[in-house]
N, C-alpha and C positions, 0 to 999 in steps of 0.2 A: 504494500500500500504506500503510496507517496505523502510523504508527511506534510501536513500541514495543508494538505489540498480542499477544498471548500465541498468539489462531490467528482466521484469517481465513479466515471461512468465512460462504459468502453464497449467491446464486443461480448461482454458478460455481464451487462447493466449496471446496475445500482451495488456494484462491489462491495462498498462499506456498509449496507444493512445486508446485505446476506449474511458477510463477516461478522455483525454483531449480532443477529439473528442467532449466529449457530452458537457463538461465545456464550449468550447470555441464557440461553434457554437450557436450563441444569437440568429438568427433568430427562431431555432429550439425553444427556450424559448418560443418565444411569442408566438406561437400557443400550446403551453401546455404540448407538447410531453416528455416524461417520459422515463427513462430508467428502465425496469423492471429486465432483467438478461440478459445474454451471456452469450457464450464456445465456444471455438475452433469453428470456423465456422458456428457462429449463433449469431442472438439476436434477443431477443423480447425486444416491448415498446409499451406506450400505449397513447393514442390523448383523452379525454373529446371532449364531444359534445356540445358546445357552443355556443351560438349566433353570436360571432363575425364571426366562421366558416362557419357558414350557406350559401345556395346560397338563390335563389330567393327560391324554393320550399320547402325551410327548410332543407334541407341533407345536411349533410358535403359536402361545396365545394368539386370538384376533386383536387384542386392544394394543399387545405389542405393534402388528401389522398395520394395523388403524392410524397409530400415532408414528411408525416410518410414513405413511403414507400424505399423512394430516400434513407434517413437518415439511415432507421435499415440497410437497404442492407449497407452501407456506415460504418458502424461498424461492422457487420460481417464479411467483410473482411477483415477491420481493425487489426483483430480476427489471420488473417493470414499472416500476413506479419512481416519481423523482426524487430528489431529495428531499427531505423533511418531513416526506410521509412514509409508513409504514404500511400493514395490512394485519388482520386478523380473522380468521376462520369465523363465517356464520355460516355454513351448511355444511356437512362430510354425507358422502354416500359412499362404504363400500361395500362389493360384492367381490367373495369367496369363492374360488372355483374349484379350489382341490386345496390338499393341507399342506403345509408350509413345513414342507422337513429336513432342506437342504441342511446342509453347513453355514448360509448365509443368503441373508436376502437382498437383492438388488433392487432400488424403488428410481425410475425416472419419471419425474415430473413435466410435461408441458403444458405451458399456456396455450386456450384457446382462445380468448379473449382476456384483453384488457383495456379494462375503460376507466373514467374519472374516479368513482364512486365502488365498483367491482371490477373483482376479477376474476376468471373462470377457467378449472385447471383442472387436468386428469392427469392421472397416475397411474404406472403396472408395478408389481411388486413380482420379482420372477426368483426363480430358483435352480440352480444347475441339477441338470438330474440324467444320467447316461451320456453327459456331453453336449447337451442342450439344452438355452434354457426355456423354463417349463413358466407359465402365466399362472401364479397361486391369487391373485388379487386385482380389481381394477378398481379405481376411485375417482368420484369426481367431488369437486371443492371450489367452493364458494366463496371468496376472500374477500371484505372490505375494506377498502381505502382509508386510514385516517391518517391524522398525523403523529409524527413521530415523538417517542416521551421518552426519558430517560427511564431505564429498567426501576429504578426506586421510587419513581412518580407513583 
């Protein structure tokens, strides 16, 4: 990051709140989740498969999956917005398609819209499985515009 810059914005948008995005949100810590890359209207991360995640059956809980899912979409659009404003989740939709057993989960985020006030993002959460990967989850999310507050606000 270039110090002292006013807002940094490039071919991976709004660099400084993705960056603080991922810093400041400690929940996203404890469950393990990684930032891998982003651009302009995107980002991938990625979740380990750990015991603590597990349900009864052994798969990655859903609420684990839910909140990789919640989060990339929640930097993605991050992705597009200018300076001073932020975004925060008013809708998640996801849908389950088989159980989540890998080693690790892969979630890419894109936008498909964004505007003043929202913005509208899907998500796949995939799994390596024989060498390929396999679709355990699709999401879509709801994100609104506001402005941006110091974490302590």
């Amino acid at each position: 990051m270039m110090e002292g810059s006013e807002e940094i914005r490039n071919e991976k948008g709004n660099v400084r709140l993705v960056e603080e995005i991922f810093r400041d949100a400690k929940f996203i810590h404890t469950l393990g989740i990684e930032l891998i890359d982003f651009g302009s209207g995107w980002c991938e991360t990625k979740m380990a498969k750990v015991a603590t995640l597990e349900q009864q059956h052994g798969f990655v809980h859903a609420g684990a999956l839910m909140t990789l899912a919640d989060h990339t979409c929640g930097m993605a659009a991050a992705t597009t917005v200018p300076e001073g404003r932020d975004v925060i989740t008013v809708e998640n939709k996801v849908s389950f398609l088989r159980p989540a057993s890998g080693q690790e989960m892969l979630c890419r985020a894109t936008v498909l819209r964004s505007g003043k006030t929202l913005v509208f993002v899907e998500a796949e959460i995939v799994v390596e499985r024989e060498g390929k990967n396999v679709i355990v989850a699709k999401a879509s999310s709801t994100l609104a515009v506001i402005s941006r507050q110091s974490p302590t606000s």
